[in-house]
C-alpha positions as CSV (number, residue, x, y, z in Angstrom):
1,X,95.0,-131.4,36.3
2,X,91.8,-132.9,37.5
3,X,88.4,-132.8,35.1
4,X,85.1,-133.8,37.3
5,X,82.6,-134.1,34.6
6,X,78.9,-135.2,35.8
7,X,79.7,-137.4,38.1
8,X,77.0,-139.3,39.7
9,X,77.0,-141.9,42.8
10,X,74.2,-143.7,43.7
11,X,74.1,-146.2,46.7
12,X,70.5,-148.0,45.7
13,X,68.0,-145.6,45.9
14,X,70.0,-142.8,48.0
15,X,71.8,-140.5,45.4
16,X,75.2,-139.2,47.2
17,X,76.4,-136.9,44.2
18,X,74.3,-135.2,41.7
19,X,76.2,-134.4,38.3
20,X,78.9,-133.1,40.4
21,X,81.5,-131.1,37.3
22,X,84.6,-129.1,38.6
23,X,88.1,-128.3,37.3
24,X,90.8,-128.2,39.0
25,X,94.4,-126.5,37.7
26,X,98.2,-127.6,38.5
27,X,99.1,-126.1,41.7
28,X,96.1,-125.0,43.2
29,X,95.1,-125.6,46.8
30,X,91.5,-126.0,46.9
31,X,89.6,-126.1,49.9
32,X,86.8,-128.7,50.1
33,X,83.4,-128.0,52.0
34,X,80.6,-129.2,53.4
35,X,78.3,-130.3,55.8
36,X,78.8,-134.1,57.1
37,X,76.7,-136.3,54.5
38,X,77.0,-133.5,51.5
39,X,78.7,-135.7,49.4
40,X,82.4,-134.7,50.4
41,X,83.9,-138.6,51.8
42,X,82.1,-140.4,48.6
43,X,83.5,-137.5,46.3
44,X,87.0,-138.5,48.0
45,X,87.0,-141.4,47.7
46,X,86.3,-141.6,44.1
47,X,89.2,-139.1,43.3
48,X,91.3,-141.8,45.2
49,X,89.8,-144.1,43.0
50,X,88.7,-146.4,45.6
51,X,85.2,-146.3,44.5
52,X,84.0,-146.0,41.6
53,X,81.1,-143.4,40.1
54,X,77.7,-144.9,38.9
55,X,78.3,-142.6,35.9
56,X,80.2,-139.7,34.2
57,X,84.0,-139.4,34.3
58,X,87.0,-138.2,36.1
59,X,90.3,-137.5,34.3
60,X,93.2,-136.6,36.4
61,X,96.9,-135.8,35.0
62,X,94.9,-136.8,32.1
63,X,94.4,-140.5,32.8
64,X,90.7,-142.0,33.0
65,X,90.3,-143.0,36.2
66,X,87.8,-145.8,34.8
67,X,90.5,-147.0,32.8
68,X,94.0,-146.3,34.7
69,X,92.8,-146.8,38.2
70,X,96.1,-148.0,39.1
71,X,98.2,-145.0,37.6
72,X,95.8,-142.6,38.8
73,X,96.6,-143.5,42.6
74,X,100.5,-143.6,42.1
75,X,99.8,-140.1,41.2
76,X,97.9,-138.9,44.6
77,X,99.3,-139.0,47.8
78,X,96.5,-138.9,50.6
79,X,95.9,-138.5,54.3
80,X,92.9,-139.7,55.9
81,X,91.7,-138.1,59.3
82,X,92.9,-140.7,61.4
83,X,96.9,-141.0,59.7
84,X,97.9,-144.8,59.0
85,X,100.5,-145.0,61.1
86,X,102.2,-148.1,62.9
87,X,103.1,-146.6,66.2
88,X,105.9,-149.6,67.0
89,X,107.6,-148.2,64.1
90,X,110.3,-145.5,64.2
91,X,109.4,-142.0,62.1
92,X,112.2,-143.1,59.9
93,X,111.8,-147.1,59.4
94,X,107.7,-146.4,58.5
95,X,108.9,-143.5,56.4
96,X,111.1,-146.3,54.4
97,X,108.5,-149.0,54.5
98,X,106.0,-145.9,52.7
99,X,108.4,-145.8,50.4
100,X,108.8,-148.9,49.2
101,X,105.0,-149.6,49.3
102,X,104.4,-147.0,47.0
103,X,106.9,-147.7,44.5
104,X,109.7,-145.5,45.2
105,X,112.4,-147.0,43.6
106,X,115.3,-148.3,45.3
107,X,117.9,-146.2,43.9
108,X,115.8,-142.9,45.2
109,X,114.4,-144.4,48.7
110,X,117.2,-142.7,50.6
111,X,116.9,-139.0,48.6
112,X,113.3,-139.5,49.2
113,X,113.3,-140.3,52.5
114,X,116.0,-137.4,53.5
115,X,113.5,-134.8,51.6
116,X,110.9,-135.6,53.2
117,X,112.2,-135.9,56.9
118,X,113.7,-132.2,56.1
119,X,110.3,-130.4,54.2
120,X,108.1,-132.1,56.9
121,X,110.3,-130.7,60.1
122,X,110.7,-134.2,61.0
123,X,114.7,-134.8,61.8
124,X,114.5,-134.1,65.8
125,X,112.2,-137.3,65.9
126,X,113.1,-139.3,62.7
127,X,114.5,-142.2,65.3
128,X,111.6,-142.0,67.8
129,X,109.0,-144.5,68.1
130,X,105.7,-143.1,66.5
131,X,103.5,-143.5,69.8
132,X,105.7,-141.2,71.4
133,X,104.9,-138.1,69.6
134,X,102.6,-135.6,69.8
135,X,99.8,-135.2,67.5
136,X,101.2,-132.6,65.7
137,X,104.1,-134.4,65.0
138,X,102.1,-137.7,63.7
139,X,100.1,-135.5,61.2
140,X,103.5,-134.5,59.8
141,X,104.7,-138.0,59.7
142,X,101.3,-138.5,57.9
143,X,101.8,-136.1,55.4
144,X,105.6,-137.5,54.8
145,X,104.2,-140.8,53.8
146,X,101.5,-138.9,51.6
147,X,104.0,-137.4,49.4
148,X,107.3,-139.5,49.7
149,X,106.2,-140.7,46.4
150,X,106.1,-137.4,44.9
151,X,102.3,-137.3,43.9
152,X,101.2,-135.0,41.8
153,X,97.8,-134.7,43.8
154,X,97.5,-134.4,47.4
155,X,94.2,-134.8,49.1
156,X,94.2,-134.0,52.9
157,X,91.0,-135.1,55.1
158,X,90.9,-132.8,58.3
159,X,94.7,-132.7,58.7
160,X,94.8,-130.4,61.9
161,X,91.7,-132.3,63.8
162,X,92.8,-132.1,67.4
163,X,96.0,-130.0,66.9
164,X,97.2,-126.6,69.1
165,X,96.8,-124.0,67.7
166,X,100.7,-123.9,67.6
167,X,100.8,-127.2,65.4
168,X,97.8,-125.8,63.4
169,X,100.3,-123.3,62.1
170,X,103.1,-125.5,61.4
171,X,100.6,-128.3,59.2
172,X,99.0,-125.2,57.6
173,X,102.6,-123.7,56.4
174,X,103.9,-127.8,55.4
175,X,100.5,-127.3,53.7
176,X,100.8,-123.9,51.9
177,X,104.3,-125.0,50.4
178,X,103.1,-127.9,48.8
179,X,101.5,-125.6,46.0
180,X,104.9,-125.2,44.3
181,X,105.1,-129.0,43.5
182,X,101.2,-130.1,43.3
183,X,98.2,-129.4,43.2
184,X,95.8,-129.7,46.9
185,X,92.8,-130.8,48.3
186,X,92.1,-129.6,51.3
187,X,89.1,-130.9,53.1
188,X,88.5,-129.4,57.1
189,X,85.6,-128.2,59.3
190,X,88.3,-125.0,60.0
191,X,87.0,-122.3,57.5
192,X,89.4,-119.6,59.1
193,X,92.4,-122.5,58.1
194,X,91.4,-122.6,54.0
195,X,91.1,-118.7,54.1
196,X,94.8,-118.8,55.0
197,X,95.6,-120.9,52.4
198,X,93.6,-121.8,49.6
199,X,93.3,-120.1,46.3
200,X,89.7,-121.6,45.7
201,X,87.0,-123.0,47.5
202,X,84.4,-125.5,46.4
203,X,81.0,-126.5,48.3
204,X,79.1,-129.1,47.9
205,X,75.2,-129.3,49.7
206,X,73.3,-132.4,49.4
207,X,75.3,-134.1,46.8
208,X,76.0,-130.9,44.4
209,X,78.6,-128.3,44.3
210,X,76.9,-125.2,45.1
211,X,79.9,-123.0,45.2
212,X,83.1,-122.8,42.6
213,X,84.9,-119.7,42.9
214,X,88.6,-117.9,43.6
215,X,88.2,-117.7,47.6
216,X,89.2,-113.9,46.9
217,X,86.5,-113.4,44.6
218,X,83.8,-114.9,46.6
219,X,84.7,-113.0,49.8
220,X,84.1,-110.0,47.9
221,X,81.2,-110.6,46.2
222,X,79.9,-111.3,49.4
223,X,81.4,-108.1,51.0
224,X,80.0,-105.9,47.9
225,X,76.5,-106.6,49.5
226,X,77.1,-105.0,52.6
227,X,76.4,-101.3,52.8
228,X,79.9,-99.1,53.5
229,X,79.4,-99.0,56.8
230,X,78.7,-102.7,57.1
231,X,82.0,-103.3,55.0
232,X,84.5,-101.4,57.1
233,X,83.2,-102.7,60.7
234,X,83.2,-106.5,59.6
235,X,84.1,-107.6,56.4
236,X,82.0,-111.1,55.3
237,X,84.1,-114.1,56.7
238,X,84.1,-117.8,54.3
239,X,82.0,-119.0,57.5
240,X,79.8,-116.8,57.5
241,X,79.1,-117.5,53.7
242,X,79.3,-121.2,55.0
243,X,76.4,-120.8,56.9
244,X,74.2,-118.1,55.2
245,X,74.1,-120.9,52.4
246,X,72.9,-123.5,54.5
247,X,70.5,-121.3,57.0
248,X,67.7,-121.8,54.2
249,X,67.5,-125.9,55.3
250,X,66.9,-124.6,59.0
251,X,64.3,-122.3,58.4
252,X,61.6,-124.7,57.4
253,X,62.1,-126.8,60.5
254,X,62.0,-123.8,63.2
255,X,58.5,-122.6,60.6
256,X,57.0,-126.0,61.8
257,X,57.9,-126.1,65.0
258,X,56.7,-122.5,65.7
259,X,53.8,-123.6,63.9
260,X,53.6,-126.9,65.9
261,X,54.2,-124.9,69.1
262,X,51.3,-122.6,68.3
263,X,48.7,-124.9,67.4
264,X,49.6,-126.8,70.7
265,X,49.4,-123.7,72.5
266,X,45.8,-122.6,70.9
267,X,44.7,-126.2,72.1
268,X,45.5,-126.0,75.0
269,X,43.5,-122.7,75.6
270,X,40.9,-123.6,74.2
271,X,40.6,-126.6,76.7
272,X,41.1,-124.5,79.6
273,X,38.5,-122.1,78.2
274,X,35.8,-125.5,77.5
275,X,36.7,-126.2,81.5
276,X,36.1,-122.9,82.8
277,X,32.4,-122.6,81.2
278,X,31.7,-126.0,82.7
């Protein structure tokens, strides 16, 4: 479904992804992580296609996106953090005016539109005015537009920032069933959410994927280095991988500033000990 083959992004002398190569298969949900500036918005946004690599290629549904830029985006359906949403608009007129933006035909607006309205939970509010609802119900609305289309790629960008934890299970379950008809990218801060619902997870750390593994597998990997005991009081959690693989870029800076702090400390002794013998 999606090839990532050494992809490279440069933005003058600041490299945002190095040689970045993943694949992805039809009907996978795959969680996308990362630290803010690892490489995960520019990555994003070239799977989108609305930037372009410096070098190396990405096929998805086997089109090039360097050559079908145009095809490869009526193919991926995609929510940003922030939905784009026009809150004058009723949930069912902006679900229309999606549809017709993204090519749905005319003959099929009216099917679409009536799937969507039901697989999203949306018919108790499909005639109320966008800024009315709840947040919850917006990210549904912004997931109806994302797929009224019928993608075949879905890329979601922190879709239950700011949600209850009530809403966080409805978007996460909209989420999960998506998985029968394409394949996911699911980008969030919320480790605990892509356990529940991804089959693979992917890292990236300082422009490179560090991590490309089966969530299952990696969890036990990581559990098979605990002794027994260690095992059956706490099994290894995806954030505690999370941040075991990025503890190594804090250690340097508390060395230093233990360091720092010690020098400063022996100075300072040493000038109360020069005072004293005056």
């Amino acid at each position: 479904m999606i090839i990532v083959d050494n992809v490279i992004k440069n933005f003058g002398l600041f490299q945002a992804l190095d040689n970045v190569s993943f694949e992805i298969n039809k009907g996978d949900i795959v969680g996308f992580l990362g630290k803010n500036g690892a490489g995960k918005t520019t990555l994003m946004r070239i799977l989108t296609s609305f930037m372009a690599p410096s070098s190396g290629k990405v096929i998805i549904d086997g089109d090039n996106i360097a050559k079908n830029a145009l095809t490869i985006r009526q193919k991926i359906g995609y929510l940003p953090e922030t939905p784009p949403l026009y809150n004058s608009m009723t949930v069912k007129s902006y679900l229309k005016f999606a549809a017709q933006i993204k090519g749905v035909p005319a003959n099929k607006q009216r099917i679409q539109l009536t799937k969507v309205i039901e697989e999203c939970h949306l018919e108790q509010v499909k005639n109320k005015t966008i800024a009315t609802l709840s947040k919850g119900y917006k990210q549904r609305v912004g997931i109806a537009q994302a797929i009224i289309h019928e993608p075949k790629l879905l890329i979601l960008d922190e879709p239950t920032s700011g949600l209850d934890p009530i809403q966080v299970q409805q978007v996460l379950a909209l989420i999960k069933n998506q998985r029968e008809q394409r394949t996911v990218i699911l980008s969030t801060h919320n480790l605990t959410e892509i356990e529940q619902i991804a089959h693979r997870v992917l890292i990236i750390k300082s422009g490179k994927i560090v991590i490309d593994q089966p969530l299952s597998i990696l969890l036990n990997e990581n559990n098979d280095t605990h002794s027994p005991t260690q095992v059956q009081s706490q099994s290894t959690t995806l954030e505690q991988i999370f941040i075991n693989l990025h503890h190594l870029d804090s250690t340097p800076i508390k060395s230093n500033l233990i360091q720092s702090n010690l020098i400063q400390s022996n100075q300072e002794t040493t000038q109360c000990n020069t005072t004293g013998d005056k």
